[in-house]
Structures are given as C-alpha cells and as structure tokens.
C-alpha positions as CSV (number, residue, x, y, z in Angstrom):
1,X,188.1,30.2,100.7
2,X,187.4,33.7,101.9
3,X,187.6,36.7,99.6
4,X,189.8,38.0,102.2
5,X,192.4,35.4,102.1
6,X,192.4,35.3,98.2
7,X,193.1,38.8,98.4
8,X,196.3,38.4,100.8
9,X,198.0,35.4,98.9
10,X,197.2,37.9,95.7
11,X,198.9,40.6,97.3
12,X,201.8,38.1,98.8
13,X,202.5,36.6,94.9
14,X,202.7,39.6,93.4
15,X,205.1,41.0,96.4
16,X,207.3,37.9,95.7
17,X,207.3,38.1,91.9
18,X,208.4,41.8,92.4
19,X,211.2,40.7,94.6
20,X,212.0,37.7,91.9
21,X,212.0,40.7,89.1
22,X,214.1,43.1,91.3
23,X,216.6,40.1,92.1
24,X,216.9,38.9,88.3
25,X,218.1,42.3,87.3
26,X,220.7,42.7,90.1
27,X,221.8,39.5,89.1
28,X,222.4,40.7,85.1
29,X,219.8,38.3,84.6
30,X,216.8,40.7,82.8
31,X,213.6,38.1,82.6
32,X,212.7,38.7,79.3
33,X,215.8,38.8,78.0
34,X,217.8,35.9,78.9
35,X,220.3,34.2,76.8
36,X,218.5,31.3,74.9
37,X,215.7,34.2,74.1
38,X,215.0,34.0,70.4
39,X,215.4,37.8,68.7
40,X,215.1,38.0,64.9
41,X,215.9,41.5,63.0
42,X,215.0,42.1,59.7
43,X,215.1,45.1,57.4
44,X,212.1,46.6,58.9
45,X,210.6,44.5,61.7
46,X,211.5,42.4,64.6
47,X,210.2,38.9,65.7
48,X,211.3,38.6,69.3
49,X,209.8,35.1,71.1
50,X,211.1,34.7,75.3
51,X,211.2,31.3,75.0
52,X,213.6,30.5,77.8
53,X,211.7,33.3,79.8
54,X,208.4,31.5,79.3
55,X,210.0,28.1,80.4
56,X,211.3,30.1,83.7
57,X,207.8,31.4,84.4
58,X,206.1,27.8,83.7
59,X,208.4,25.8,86.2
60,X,207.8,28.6,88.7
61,X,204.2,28.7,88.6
62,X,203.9,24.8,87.9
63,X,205.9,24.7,91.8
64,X,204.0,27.6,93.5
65,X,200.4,25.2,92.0
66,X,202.3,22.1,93.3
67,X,202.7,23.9,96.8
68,X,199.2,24.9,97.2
69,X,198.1,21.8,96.7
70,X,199.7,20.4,99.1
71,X,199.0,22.8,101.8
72,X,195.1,22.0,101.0
C-alpha cells in the first residue's frame, strides 16, 4: 500500500469519526459520557472510568478492522 492511499483512508476515518462525534452530541448522546460511564466523587478527587464509551469505540474499530479485511 501506497503512502498516498494510507494518507486518504487516514484522512477519510478521521472525517467519519468527526461526523460520528458531531452526530452523538446532537443526539444527547456525549461519547464520553454516556449513561453506564462510571464517575466517582470524593472529598477532594474524582475517579472517572468511560467504560461504556470504551466498549462503543472497541465494537466500532473491531468492525471498521473486520471491513478492511475483507476488502483485501
């Protein structure tokens, strides 16, 4: 694979997870802070883990792999 063509499927992911972000907060659906997201407050710290954001982003990029593969 060209360095060329790297650079355009780069440049089309990252246009498409922009769109995915921009959609998400029309939605009311923030990634990053979706219900299920773990947020602990304490006196004088926070512990904040995205766990439901992290299993979003997996299943996405685990599909987008799975697709590439099978356009090889």
């Amino acid at each position: 694979m060209s360095i060329g063509r790297l650079l355009v499927f780069a440049g089309l992911a990252i246009a498409v997870l922009g769109a995915v972000l921009m959609l998400g907060e029309r939605a009311n659906l923030p990634f990053g802070r979706l219900p299920g997201d773990i947020v602990w407050r304490g006196r004088n710290s926070t512990v904040y883990f995205p766990w439901v954001t992290c299993l979003i982003l997996s299943v996405v990029a685990s599909l987008v792999l799975w697709l590439i593969g099978r356009l090889r």
